[in-house]
Biopython code that builds the backbone (N, CA, C, O; Angstrom):
import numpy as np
from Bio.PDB.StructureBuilder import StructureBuilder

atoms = [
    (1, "UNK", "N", (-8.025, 133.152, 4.483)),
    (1, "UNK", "CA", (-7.120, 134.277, 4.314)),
    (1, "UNK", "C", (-7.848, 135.402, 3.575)),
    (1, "UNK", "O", (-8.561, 135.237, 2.585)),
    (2, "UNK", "N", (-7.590, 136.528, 4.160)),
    (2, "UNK", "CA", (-7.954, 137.872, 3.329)),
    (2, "UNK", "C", (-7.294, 138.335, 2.627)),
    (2, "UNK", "O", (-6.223, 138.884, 2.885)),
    (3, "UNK", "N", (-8.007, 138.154, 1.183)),
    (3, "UNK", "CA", (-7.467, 138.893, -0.163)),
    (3, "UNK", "C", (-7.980, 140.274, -0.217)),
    (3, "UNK", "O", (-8.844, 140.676, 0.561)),
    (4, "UNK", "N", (-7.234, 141.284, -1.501)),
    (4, "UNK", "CA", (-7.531, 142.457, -1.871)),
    (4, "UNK", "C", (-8.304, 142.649, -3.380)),
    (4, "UNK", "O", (-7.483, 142.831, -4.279)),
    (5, "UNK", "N", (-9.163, 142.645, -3.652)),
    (5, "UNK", "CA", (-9.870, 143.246, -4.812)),
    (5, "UNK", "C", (-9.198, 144.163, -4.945)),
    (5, "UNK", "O", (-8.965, 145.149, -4.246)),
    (6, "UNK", "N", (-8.655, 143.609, -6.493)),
    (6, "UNK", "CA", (-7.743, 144.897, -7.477)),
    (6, "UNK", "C", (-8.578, 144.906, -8.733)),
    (6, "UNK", "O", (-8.776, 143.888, -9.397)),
    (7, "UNK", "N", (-9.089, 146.172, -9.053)),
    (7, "UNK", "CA", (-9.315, 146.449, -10.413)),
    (7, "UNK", "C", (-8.571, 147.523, -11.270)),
    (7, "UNK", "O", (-9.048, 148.653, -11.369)),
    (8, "UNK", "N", (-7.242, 147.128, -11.977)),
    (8, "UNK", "CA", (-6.851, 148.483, -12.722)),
    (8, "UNK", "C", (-7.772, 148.811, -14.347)),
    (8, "UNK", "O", (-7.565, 147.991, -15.241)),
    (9, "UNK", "N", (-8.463, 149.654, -14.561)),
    (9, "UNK", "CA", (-8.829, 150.253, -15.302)),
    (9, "UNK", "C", (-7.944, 151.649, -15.848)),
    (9, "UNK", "O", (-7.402, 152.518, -15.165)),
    (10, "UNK", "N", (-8.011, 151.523, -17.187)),
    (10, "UNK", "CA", (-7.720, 152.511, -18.037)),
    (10, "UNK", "C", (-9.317, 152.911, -18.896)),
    (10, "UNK", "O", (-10.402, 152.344, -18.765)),
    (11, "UNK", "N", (-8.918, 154.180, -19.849)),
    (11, "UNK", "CA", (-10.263, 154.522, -20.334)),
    (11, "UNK", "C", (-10.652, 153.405, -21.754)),
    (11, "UNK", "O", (-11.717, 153.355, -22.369)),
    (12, "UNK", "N", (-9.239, 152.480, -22.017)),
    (12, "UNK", "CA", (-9.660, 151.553, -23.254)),
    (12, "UNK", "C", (-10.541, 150.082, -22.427)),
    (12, "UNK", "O", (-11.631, 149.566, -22.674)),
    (13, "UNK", "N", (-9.660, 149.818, -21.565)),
    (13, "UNK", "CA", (-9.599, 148.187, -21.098)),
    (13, "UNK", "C", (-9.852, 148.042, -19.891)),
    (13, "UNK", "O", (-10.455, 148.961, -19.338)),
    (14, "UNK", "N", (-9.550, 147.094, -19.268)),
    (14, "UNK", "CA", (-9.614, 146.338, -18.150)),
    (14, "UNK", "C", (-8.116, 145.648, -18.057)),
    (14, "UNK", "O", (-7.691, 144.751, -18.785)),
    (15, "UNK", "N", (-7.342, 146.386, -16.831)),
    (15, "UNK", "CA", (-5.991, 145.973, -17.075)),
    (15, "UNK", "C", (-6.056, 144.453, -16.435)),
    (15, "UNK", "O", (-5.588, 143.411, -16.892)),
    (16, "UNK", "N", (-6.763, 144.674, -15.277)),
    (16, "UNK", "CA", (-6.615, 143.536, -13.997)),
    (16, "UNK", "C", (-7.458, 143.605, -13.594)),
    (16, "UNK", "O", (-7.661, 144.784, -13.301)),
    (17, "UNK", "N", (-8.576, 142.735, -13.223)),
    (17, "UNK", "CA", (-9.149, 141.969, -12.149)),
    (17, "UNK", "C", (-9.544, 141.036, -11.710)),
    (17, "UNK", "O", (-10.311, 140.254, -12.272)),
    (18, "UNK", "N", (-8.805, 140.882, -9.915)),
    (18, "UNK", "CA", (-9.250, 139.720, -9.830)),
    (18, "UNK", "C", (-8.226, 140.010, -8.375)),
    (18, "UNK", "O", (-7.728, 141.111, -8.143)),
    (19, "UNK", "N", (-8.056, 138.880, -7.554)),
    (19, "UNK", "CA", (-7.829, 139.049, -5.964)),
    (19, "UNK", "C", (-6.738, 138.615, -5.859)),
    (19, "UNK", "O", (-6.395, 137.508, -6.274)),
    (20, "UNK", "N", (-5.865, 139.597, -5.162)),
    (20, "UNK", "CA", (-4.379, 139.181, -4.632)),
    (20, "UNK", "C", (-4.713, 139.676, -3.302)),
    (20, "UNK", "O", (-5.620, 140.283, -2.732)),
    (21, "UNK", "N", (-3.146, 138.944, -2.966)),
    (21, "UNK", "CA", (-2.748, 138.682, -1.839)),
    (21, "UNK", "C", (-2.073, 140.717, -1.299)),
    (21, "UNK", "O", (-2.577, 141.480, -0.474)),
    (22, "UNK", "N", (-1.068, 140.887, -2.033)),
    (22, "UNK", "CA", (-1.052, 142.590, -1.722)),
    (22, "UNK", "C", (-0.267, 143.456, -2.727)),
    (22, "UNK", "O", (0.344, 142.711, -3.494)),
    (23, "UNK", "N", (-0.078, 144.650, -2.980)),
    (23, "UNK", "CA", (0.303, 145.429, -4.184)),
    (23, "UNK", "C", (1.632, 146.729, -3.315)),
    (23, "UNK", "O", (1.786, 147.291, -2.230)),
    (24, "UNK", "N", (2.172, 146.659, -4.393)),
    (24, "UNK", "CA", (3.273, 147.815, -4.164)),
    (24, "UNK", "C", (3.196, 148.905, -4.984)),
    (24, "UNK", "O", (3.510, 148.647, -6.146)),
    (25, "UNK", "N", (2.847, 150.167, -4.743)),
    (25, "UNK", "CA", (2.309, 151.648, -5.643)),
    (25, "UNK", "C", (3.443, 152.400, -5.425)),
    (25, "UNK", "O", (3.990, 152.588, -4.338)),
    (26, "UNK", "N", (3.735, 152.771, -6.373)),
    (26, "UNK", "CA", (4.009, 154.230, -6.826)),
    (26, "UNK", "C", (3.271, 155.456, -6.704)),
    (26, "UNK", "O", (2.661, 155.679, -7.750)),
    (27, "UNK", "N", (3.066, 156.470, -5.693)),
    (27, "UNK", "CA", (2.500, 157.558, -5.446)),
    (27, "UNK", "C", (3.749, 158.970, -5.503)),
    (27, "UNK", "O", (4.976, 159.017, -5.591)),
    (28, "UNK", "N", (2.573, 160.055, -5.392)),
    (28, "UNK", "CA", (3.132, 161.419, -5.619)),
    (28, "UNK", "C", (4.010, 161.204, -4.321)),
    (28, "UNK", "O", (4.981, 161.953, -4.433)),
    (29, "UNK", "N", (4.077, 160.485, -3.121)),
    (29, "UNK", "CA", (5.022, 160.899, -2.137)),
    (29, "UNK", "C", (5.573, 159.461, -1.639)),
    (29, "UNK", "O", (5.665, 159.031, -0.489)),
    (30, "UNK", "N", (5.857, 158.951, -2.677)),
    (30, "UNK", "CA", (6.620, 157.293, -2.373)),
    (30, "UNK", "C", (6.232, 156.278, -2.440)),
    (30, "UNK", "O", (5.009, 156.228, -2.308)),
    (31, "UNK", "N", (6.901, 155.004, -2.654)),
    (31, "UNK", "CA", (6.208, 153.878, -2.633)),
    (31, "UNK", "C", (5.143, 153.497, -0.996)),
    (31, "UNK", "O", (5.225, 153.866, 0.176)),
    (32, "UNK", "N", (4.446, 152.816, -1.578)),
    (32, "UNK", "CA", (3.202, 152.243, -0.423)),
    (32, "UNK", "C", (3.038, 150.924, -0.658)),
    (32, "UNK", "O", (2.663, 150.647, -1.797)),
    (33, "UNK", "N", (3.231, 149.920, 0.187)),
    (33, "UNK", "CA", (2.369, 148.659, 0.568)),
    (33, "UNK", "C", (0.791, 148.819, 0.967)),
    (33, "UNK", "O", (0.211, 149.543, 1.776)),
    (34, "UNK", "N", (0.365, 147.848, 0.063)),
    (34, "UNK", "CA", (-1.245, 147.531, 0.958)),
    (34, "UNK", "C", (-1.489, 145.988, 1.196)),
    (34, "UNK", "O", (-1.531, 145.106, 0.338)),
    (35, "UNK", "N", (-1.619, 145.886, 2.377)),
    (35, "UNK", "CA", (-2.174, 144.823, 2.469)),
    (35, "UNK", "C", (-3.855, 144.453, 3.223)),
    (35, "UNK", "O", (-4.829, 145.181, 3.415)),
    (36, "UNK", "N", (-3.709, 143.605, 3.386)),
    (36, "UNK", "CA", (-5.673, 143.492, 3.652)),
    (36, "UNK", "C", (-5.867, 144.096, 4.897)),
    (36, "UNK", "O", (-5.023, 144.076, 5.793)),
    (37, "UNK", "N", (-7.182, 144.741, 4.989)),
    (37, "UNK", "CA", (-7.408, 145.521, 6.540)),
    (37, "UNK", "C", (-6.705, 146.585, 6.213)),
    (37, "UNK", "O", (-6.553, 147.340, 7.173)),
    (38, "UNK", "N", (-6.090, 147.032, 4.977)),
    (38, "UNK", "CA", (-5.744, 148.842, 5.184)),
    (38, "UNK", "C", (-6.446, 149.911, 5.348)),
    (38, "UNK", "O", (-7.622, 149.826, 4.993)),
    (39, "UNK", "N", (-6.049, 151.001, 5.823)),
    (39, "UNK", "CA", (-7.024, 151.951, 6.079)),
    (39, "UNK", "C", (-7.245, 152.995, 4.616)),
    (39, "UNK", "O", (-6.490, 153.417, 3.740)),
    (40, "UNK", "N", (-8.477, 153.100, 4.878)),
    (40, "UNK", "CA", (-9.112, 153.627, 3.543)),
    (40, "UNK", "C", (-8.300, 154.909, 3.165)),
    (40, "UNK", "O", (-8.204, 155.825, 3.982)),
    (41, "UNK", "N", (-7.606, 154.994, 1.700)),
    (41, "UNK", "CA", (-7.137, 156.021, 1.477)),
    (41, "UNK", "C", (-7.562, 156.274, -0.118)),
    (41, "UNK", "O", (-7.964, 155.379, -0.862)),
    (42, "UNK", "N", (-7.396, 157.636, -0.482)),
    (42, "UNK", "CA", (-7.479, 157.675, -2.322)),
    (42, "UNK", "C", (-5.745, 158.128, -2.102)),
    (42, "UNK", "O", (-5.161, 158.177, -1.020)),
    (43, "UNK", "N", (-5.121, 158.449, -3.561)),
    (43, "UNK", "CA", (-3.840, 158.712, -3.591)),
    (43, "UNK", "C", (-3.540, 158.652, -4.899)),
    (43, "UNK", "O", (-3.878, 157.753, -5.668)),
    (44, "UNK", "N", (-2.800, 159.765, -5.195)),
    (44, "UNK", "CA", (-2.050, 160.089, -6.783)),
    (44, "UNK", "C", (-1.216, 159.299, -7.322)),
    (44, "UNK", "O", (-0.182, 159.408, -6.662)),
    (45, "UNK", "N", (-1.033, 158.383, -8.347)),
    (45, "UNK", "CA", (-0.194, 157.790, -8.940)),
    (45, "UNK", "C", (0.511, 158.199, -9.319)),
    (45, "UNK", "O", (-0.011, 159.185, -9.841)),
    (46, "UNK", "N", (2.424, 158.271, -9.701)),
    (46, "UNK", "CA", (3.206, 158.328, -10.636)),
    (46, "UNK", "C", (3.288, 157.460, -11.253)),
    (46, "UNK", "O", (2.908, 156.324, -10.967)),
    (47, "UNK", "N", (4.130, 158.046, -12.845)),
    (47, "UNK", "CA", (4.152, 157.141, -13.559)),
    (47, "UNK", "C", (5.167, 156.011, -12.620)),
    (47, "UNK", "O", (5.890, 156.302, -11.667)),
    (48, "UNK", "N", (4.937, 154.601, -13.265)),
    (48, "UNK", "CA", (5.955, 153.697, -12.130)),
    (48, "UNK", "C", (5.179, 152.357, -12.745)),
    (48, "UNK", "O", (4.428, 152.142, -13.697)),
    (49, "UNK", "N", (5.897, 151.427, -11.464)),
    (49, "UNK", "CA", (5.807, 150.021, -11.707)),
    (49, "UNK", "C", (4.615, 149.415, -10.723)),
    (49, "UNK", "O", (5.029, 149.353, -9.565)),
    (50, "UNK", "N", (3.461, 149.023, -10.844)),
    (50, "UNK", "CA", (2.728, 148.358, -9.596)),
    (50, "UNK", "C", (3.152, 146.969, -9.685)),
    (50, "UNK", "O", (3.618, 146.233, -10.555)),
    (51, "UNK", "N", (2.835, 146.890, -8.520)),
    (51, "UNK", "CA", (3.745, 144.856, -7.920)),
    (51, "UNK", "C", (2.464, 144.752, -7.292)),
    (51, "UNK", "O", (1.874, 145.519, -6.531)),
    (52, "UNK", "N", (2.001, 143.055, -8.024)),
    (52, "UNK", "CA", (1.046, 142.732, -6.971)),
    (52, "UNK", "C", (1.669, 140.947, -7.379)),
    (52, "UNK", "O", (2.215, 140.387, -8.330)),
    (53, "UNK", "N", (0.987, 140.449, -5.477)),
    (53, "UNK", "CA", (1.274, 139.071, -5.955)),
    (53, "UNK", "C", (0.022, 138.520, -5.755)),
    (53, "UNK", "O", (-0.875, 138.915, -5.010)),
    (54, "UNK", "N", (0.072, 136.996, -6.944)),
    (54, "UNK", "CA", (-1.073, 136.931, -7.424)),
    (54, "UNK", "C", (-1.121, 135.312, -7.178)),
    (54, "UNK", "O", (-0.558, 134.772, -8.131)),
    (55, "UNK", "N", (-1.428, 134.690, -6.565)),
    (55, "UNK", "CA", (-1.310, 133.098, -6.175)),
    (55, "UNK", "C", (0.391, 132.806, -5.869)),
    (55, "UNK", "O", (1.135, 131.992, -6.415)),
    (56, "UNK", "N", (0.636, 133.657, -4.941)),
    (56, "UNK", "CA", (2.341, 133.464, -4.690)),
    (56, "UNK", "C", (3.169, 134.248, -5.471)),
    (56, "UNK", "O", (3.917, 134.951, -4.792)),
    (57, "UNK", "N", (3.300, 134.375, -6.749)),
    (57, "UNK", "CA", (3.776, 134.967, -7.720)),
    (57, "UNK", "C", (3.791, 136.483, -7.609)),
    (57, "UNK", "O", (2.847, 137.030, -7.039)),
    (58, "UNK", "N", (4.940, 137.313, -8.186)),
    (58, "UNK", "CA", (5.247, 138.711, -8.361)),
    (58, "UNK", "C", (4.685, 139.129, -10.031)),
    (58, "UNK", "O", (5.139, 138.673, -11.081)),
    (59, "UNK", "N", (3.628, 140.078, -9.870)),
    (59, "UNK", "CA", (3.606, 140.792, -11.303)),
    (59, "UNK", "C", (3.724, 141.876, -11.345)),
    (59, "UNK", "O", (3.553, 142.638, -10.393)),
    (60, "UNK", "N", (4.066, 142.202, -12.540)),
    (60, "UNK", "CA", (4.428, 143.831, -12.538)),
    (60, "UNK", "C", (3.280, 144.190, -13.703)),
    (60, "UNK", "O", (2.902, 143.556, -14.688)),
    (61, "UNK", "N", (2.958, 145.273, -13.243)),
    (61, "UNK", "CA", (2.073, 146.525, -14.652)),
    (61, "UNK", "C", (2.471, 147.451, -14.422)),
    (61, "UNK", "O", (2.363, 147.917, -13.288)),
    (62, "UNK", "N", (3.214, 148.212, -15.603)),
    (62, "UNK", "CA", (3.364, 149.529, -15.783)),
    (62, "UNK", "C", (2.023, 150.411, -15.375)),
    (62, "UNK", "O", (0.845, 150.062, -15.462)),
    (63, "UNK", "N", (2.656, 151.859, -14.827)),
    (63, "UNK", "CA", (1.198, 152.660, -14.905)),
    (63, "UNK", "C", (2.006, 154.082, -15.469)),
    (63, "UNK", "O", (3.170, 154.465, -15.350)),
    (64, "UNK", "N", (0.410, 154.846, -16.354)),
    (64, "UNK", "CA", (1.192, 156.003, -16.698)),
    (64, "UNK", "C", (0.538, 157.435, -15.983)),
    (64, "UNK", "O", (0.177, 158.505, -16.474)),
    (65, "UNK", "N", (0.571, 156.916, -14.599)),
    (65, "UNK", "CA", (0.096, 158.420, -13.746)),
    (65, "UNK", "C", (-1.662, 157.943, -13.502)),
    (65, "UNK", "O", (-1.971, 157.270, -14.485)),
    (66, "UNK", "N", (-2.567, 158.040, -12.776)),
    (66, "UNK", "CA", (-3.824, 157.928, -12.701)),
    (66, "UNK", "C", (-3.815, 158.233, -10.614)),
    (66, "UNK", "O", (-2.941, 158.609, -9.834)),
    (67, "UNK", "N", (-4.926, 157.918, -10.488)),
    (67, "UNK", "CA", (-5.411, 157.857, -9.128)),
    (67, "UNK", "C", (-5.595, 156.325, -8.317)),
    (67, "UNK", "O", (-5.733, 155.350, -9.056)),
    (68, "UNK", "N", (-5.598, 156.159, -7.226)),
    (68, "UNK", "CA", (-5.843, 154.810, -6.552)),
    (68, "UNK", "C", (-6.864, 154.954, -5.449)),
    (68, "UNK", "O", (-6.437, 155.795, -4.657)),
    (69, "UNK", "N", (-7.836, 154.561, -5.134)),
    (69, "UNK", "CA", (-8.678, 154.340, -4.359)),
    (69, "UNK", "C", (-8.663, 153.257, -3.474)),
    (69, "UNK", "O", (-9.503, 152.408, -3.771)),
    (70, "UNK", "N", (-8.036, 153.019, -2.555)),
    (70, "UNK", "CA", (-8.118, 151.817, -1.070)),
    (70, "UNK", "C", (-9.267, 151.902, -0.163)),
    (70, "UNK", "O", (-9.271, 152.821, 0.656)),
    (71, "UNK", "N", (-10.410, 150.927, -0.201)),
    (71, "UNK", "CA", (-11.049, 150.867, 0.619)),
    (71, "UNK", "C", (-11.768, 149.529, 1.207)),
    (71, "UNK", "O", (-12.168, 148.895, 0.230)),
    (72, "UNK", "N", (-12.077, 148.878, 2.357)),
    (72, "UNK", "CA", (-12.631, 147.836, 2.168)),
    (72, "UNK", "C", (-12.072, 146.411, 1.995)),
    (72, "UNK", "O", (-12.799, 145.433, 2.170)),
    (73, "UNK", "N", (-10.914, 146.312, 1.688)),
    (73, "UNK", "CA", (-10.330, 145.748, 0.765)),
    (73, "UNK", "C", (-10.558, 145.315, -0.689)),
    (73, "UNK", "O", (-10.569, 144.223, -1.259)),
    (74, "UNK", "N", (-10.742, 146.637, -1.085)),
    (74, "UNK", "CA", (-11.151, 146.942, -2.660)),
    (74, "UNK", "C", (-10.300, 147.871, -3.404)),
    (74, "UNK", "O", (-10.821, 148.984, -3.328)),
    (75, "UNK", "N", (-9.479, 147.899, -3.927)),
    (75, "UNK", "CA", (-8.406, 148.759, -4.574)),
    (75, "UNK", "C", (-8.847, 148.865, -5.895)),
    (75, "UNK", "O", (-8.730, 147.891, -6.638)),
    (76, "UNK", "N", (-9.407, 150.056, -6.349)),
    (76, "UNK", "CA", (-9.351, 150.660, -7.579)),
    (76, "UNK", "C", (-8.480, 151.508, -8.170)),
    (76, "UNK", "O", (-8.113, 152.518, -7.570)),
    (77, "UNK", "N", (-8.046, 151.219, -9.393)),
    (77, "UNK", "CA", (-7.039, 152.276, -9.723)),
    (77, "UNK", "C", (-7.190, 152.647, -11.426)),
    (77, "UNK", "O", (-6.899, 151.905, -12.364)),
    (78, "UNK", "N", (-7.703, 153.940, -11.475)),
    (78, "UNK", "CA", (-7.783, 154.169, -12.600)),
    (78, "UNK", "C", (-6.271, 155.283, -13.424)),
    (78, "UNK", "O", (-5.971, 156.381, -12.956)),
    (79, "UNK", "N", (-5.711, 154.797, -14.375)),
    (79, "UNK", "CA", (-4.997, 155.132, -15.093)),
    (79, "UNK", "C", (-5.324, 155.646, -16.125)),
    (79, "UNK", "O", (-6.520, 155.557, -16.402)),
    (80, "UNK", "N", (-4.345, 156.437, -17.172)),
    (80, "UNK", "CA", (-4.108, 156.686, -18.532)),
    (80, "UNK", "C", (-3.573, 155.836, -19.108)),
    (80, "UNK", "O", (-3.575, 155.851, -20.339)),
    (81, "UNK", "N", (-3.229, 155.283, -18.716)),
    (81, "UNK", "CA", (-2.575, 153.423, -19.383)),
    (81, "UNK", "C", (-1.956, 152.634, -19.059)),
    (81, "UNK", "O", (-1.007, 153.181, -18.497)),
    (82, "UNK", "N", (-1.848, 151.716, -19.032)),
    (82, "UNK", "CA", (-1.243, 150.549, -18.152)),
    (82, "UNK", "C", (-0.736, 149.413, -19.453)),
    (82, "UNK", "O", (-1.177, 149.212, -20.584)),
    (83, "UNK", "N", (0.361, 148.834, -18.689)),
    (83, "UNK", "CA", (0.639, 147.492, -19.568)),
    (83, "UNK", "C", (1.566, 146.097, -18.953)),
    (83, "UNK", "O", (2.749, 146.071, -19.293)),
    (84, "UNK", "N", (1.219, 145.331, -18.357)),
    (84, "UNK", "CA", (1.769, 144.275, -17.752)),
    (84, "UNK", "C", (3.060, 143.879, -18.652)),
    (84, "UNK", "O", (3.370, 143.714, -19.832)),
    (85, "UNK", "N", (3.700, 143.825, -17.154)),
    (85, "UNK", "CA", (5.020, 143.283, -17.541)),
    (85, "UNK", "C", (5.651, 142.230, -18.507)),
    (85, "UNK", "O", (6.780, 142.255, -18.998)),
    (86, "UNK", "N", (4.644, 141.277, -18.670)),
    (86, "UNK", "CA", (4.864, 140.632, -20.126)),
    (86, "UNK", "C", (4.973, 141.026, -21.224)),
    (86, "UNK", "O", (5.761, 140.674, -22.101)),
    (87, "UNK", "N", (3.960, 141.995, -21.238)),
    (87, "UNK", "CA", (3.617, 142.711, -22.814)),
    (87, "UNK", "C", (4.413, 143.924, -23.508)),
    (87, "UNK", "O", (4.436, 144.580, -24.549)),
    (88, "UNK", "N", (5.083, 143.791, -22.195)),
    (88, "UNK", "CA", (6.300, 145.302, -22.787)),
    (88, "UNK", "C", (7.599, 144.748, -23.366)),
    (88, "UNK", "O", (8.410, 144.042, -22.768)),
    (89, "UNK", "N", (7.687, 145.303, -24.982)),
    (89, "UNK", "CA", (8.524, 144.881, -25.393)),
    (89, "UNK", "C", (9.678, 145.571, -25.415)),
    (89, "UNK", "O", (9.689, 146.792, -25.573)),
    (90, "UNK", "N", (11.140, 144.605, -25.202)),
    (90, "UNK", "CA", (12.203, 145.520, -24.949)),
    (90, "UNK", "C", (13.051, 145.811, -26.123)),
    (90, "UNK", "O", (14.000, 146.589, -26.021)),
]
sb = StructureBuilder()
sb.init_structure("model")
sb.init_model(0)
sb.init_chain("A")
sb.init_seg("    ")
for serial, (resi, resn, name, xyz) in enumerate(atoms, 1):
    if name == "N":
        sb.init_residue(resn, " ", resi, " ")
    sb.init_atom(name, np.array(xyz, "f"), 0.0, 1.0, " ", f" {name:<3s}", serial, name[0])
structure = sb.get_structure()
């Protein structure tokens, strides 16, 4: 099966990496699915929720606005900050 190389980077950390199955974005003109074999795109982030699943499982990371790069099946996405859905306290 073909996975997607996700790396979210911010300018402190390393939010995520490592290979899922596919991700749900928040962009300047709506949500987007990617799954493997997508066609190469860059694209503006809003602030929002990314969904990726990760050995079956749904995770969420906050993002606070950055860019996304799809290519290859290599998804880069650099942010101003990010914070997985665990770590946000309510």
């Amino acid at each position: 099966m073909t996975l997607l190389k996700l790396c979210v980077l911010t300018p402190n950390q390393i939010v995520w990496d490592s290979e899922v199955k596919q991700i749900i974005l928040f962009t300047n003109s709506g949500q987007i699915g990617i799954l493997p074999n997508h066609i190469p795109i860059a694209t503006v982030l809003d602030i929002g929720i990314l969904r990726l699943n990760f050995n079956g499982q749904w995770f969420s990371i906050a993002l606070m606005g950055g860019v996304a790069r799809i290519a290859n099946n290599t998804i880069t996405i650099l942010v101003n900050d990010a914070e997985r859905g665990s770590e946000i306290s309510h």
